[in-house]
LOLUMFI-342491 format. One record per residue (C-alpha): residue number from 1; x, y, z. Coordinates in steps of 0.001 Angstrom, whole numbers, always signed. Layout:
% residues N
REC  seq       c1       c2       c3
REC  NUM        X        Y        Z
...
END
This chain:
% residues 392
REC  seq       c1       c2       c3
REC    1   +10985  +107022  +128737
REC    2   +14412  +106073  +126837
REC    3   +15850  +108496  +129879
REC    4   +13710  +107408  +132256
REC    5   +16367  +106228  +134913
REC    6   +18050  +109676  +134634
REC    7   +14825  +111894  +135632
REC    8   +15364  +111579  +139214
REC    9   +18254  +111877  +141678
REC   10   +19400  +108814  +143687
REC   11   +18353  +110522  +147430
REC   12   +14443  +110366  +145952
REC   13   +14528  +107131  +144638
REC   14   +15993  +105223  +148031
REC   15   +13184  +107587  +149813
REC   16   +10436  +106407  +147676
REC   17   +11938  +102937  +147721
REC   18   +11901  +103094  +151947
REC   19    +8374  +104261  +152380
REC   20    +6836  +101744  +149559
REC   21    +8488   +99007  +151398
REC   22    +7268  +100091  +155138
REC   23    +4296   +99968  +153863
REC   24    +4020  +104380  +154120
REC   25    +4180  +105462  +150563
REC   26    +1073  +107096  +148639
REC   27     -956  +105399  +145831
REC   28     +883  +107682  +143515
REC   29    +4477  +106917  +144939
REC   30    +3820  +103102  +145116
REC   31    +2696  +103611  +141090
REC   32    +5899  +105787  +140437
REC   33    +7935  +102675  +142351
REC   34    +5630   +99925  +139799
REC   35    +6931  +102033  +136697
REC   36   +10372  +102166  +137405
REC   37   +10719   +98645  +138566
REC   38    +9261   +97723  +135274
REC   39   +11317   +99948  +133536
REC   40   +14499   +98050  +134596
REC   41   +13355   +94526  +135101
REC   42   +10500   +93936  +132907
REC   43   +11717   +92136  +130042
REC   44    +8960   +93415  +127784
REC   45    +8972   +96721  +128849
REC   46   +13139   +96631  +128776
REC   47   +12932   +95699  +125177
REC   48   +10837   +98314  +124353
REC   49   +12214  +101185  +125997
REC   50   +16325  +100525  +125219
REC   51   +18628   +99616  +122329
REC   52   +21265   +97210  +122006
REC   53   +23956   +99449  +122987
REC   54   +21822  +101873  +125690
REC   55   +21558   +98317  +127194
REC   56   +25347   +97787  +127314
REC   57   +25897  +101454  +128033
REC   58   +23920  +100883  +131076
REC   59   +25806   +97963  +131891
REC   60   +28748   +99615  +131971
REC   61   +27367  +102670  +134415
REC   62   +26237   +99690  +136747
REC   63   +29861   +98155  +136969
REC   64   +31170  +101857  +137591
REC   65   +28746  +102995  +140264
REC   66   +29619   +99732  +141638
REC   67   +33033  +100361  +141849
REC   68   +32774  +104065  +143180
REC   69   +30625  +102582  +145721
REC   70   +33192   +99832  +147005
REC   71   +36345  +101512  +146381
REC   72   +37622   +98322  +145692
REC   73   +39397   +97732  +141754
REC   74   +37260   +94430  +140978
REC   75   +34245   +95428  +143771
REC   76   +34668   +91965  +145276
REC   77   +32026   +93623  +147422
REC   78   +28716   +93609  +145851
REC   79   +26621   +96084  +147504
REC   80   +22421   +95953  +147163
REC   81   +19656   +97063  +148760
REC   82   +20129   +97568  +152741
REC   83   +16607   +98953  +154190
REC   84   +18520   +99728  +157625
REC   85   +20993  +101553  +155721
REC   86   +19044  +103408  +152800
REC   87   +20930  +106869  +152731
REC   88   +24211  +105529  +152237
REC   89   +22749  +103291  +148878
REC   90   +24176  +104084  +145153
REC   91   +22603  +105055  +142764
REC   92   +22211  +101437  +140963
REC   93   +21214  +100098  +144377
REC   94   +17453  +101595  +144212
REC   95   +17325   +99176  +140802
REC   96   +17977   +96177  +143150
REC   97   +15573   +97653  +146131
REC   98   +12858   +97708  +143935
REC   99   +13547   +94193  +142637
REC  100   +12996   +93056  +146235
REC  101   +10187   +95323  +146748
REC  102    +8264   +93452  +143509
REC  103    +8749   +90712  +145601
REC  104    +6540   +92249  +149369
REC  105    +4092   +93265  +146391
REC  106    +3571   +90194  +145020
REC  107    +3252   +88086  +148583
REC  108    +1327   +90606  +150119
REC  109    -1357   +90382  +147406
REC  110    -2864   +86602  +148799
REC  111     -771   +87204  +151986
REC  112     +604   +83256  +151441
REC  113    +3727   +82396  +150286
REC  114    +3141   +79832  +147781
REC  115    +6020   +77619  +145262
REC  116    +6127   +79063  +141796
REC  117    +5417   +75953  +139163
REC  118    +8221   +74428  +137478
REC  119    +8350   +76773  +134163
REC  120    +9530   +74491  +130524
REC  121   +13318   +75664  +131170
REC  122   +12619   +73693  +134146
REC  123   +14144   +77085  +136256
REC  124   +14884   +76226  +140113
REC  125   +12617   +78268  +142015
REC  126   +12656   +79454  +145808
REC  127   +11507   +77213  +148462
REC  128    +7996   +76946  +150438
REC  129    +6198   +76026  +153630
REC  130    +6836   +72567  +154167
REC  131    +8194   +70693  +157302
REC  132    +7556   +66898  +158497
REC  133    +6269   +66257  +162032
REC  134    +7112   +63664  +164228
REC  135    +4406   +63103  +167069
REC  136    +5663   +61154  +170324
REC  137    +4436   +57756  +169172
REC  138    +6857   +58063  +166167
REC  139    +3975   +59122  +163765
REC  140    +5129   +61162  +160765
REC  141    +3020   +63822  +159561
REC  142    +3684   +65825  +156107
REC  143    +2448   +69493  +156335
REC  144    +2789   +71011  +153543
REC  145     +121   +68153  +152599
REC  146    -1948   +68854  +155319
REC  147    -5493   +71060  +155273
REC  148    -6362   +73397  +158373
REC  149    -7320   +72326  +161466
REC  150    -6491   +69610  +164136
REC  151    -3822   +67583  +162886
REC  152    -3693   +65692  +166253
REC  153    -4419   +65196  +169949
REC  154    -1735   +63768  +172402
REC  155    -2242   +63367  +175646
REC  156    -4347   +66147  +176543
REC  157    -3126   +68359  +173858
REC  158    -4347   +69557  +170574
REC  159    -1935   +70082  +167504
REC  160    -3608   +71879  +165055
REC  161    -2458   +73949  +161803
REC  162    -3578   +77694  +162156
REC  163    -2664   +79073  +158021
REC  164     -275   +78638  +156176
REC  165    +3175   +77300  +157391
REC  166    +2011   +77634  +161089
REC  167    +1104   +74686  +163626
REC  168     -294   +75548  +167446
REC  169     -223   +73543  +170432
REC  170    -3292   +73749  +172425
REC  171    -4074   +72336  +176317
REC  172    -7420   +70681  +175704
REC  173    -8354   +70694  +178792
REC  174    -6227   +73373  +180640
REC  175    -3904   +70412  +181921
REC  176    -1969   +68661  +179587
REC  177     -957   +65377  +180745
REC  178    +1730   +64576  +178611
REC  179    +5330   +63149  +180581
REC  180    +8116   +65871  +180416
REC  181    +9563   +62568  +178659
REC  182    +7167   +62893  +175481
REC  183    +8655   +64680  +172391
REC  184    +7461   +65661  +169189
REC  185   +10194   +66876  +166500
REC  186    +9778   +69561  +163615
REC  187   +12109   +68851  +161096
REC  188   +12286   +71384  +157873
REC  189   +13939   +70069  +154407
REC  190   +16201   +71800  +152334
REC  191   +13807   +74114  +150250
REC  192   +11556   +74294  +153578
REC  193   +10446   +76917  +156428
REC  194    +7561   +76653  +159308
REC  195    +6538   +78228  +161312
REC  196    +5395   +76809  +165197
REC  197    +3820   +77911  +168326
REC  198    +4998   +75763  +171524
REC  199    +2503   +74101  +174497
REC  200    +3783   +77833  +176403
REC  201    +3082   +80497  +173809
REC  202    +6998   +80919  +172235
REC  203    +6933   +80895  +169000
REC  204    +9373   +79459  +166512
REC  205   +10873   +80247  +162853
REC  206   +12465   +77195  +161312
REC  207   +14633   +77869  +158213
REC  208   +15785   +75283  +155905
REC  209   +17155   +72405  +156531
REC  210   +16302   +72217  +160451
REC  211   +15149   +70556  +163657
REC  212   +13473   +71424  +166454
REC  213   +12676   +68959  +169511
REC  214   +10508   +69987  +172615
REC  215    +8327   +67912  +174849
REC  216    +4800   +67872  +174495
REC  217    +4497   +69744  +178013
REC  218    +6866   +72010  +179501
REC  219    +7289   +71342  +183696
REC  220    +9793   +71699  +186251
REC  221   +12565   +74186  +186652
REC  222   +13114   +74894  +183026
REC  223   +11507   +74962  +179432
REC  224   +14282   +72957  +177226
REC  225   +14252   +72556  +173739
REC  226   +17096   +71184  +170830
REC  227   +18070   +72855  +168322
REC  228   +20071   +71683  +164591
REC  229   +20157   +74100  +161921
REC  230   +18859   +77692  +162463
REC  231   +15679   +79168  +164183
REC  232   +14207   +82670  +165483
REC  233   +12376   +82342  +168883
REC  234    +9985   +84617  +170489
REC  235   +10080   +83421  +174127
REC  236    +7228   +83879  +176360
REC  237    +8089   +85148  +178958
REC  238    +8477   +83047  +182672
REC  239   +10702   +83899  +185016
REC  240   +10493   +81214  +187350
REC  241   +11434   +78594  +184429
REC  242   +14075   +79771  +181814
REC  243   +13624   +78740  +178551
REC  244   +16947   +76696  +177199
REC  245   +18379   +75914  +173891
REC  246   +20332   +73249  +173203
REC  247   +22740   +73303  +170170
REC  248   +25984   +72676  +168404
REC  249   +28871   +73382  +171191
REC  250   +26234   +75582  +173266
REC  251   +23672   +76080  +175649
REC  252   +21360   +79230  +175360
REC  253   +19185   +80280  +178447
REC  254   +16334   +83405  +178271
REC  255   +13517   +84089  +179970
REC  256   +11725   +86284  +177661
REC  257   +13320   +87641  +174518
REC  258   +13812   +87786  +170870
REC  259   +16740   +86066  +169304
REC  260   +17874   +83640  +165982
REC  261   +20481   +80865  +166622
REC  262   +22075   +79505  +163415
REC  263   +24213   +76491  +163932
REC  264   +24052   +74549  +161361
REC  265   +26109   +71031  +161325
REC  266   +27959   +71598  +158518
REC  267   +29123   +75504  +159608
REC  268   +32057   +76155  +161785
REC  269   +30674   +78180  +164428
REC  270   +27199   +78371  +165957
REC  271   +25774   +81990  +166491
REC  272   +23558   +83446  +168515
REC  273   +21865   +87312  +168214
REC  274   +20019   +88868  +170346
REC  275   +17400   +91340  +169270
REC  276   +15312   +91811  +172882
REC  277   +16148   +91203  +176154
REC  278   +18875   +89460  +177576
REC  279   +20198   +85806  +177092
REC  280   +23092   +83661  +178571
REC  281   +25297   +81812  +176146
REC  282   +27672   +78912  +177517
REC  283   +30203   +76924  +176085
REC  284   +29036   +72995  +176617
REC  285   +32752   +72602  +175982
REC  286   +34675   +74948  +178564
REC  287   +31789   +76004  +180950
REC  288   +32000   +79747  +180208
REC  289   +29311   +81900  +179444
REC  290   +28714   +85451  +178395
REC  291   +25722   +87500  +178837
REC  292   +24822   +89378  +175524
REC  293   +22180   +92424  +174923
REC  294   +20724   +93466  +172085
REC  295   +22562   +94127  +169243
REC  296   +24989   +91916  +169753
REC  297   +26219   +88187  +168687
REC  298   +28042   +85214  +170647
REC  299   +30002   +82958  +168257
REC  300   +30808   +79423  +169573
REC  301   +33680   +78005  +167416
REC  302   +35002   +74879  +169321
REC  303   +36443   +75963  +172692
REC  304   +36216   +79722  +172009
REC  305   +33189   +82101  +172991
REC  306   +33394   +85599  +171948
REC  307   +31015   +88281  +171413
REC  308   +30569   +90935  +168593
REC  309   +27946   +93818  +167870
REC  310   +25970   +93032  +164906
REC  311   +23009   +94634  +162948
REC  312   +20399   +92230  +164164
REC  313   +18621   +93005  +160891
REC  314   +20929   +91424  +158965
REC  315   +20475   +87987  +160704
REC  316   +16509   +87444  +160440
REC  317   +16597   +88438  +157257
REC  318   +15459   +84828  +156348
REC  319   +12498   +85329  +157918
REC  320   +11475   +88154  +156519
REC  321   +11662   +86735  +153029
REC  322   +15415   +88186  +152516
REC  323   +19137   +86854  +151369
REC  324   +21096   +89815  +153322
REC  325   +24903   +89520  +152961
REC  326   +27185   +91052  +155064
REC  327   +30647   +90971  +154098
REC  328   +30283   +87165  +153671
REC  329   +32686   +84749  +151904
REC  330   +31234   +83176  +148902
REC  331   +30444   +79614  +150463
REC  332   +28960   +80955  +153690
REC  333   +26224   +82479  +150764
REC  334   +26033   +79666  +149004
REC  335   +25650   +77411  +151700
REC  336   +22779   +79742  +152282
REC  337   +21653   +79638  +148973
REC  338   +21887   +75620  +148499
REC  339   +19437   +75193  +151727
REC  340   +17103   +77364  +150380
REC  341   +16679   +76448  +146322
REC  342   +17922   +72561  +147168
REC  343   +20569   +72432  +145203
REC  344   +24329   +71222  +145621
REC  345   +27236   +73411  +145005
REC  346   +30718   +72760  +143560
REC  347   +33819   +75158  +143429
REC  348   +35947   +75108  +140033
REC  349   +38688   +76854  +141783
REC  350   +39427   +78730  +145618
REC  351   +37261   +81532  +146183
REC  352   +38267   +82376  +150086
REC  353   +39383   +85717  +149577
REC  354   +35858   +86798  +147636
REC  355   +33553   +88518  +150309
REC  356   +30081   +90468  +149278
REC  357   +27200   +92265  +150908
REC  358   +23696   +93251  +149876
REC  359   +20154   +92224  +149838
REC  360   +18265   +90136  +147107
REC  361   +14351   +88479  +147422
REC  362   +14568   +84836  +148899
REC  363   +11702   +84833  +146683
REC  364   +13304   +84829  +143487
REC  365   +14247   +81911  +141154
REC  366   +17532   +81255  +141569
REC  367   +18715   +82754  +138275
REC  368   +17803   +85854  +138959
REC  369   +19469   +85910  +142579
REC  370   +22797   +84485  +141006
REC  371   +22556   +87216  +138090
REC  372   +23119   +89806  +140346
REC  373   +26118   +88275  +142397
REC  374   +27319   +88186  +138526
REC  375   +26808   +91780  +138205
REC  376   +30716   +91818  +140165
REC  377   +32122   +90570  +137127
REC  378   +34478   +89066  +139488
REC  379   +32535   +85573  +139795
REC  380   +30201   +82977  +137548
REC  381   +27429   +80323  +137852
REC  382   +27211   +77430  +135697
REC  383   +23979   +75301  +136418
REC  384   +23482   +71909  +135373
REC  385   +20188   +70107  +136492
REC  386   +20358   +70970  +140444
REC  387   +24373   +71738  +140438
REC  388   +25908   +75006  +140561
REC  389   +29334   +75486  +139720
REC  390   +31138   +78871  +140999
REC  391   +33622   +79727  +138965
REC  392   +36118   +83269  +138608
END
């Protein structure tokens, strides 16, 4: 086992890796995936298996595959897992893939996300289903305290929590009466997600740190919602009354698609991608619009609109339990990173020109996700209580 790592070529492993993660492997593969996972990661198994210096030998192959697989001297670009991408992965990738694949296993075995308890080193762990509701009568109520079932009836609708991290609008009686004027707000902490199902049938991912306002009823010409922070929508589809979205410096308008807008207050730009369909982006400032298909992203920043082609994969990766970088500047991730754990983030020195890319578990405790940005040797973490300090 000492040369475990070195049994099998790289093209086998990301195969393997692939299939175990789509859910199409073998019992036999998915136990070949277990062992090597807990080859590398397992602390026990680790200490068992290599020596002092086959540990820093190994290092040292990690920092070099990394570099031949930027081409960059200090491989400012940290590259990990990419499922979309899985033939073009290093060899030292498939280590990381199978880090995040631990993580499907271990979700998928209760199906519920749940928060890890605070350990004696007092480690910051990953963030859970929790959100606060505000009904129309300015009611509060706490969800992530809150059994299954009805939660609460408004004027001729039902509100009612369906699992975990989920809440369903219902028509009681097949005609809500609630005024166009009535609005209840979802708002997610930092360290939160929910999931919600609107009075039409769209449903809606919150990520940390966001708000959502519709009206209790949707009627009239259009189906109008507001928007802070960042969300994935599945709208149902109704062609004779668009579905609009309300945000930072833009207006989105679908009928019936799939897309995530992240525009957060404290970003520069609000973005919108498009995975199905078709949606119509305007500028509240200017008045000019674009039309985007799938694949592609609108970027509002102040007066400007413009449009890019994107891998859509790479922007719902939050929903899918997933940190995936892509080419990002250090405090675009750790903006990411400080909604997600709760934490607040300091800078010892500028870090602008420092981009990376790869994928790591939102499910992980934050040590282990800042560990591998470390693996660069190009940046540090110092944590103090909830503070992280990057530093070169």
């Amino acid at each position: 086992m000492r040369k475990f790592y070195k049994n099998y070529n790289n093209k086998y492993l990301q195969e393997i890796a692939k299939k175990v993660i789509s859910g199409k492997s073998s019992k036999s593969e998915k136990r070949f995936l277990d062992q090597y996972y807990d080859f590398f990661d397992n602390p026990k198994n680790d200490t068992g298996f290599l020596s002092e210096s086959e540990k820093q030998s190994f290092q040292r192959e990690i920092r070099k595959k990394l570099n031949n697989s930027t081409g960059q001297k200090r491989n400012q670009i940290l590259k990990l897992y990419k499922p979309s991408r899985i033939a073009a992965a290093a060899a030292v990738l498939i280590i990381f893939s199978i880090a995040s694949y631990l993580s499907f296993r271990e979700l998928n075995k209760t199906g519920i996300i749940q928060r890890k308890l605070a350990v004696a080193d007092k480690s910051i762990t990953y963030g859970s289903n929790k959100a606060v509701l505000t009904l129309a009568d300015g009611s509060k109520v706490f969800l992530d305290g809150t059994s299954g079932g009805t939660i609460a009836r408004q004027a001729g609708i039902e509100i009612s929590k369906e699992g975990e991290g989920q809440i369903v609008y219902h028509a009681i009686s097949g005609n809500a009466k609630a005024s166009t004027n009535s609005f209840n707000t979802m708002q997610t902490p930092r360290g939160g997600i929910y999931q919600i199902e609107l009075p039409d049938g769209t449903r809606v991912w919150l990520n940390s740190a966001s708000t959502l306002k519709y009206p209790l009823s949707f009627s009239g010409r259009e189906r109008r919602v507001e928007l802070e922070g960042e969300a994935y929508f599945e709208v149902t589809d109704n062609k004779t009354m668009p579905f609009k979205v309300a945000c930072k410096g833009q207006l989105v308008e679908v009928l019936g698609t799939h897309f995530n807008i992240n525009s957060y207050g404290d970003e520069i730009a609000s973005k919108t991608t498009l995975l199905e369909g078709s949606v119509r982006i305007s500028s509240v400032e200017t008045g000019n619009y674009k039309i985007i298909l799938p694949g592609q992203q609108a970027i509002v920043r102040h007066a400007d609109l413009t449009v890019r082609n994107v891998d859509p994969e790479n922007t719902i990766a939050w929903k899918n339990g997933l940190f995936q970088f892509d080419n990002e500047d250090i405090r675009t991730i750790m903006n990411k990173i400080a909604r997600w754990y709760d934490v607040e983030v300091s800078y010892e020195s500028e870090l602008k020109s420092m981009r990376f890319g790869g994928t790591v578990s939102r499910y992980s405790d934050l040590q282990k996700v800042l560990k591998k940005l470390e693996l660069t040797n190009t940046i540090h973490f110092k944590i103090e209580g909830r503070r992280i300090t990057v530093m070169k």
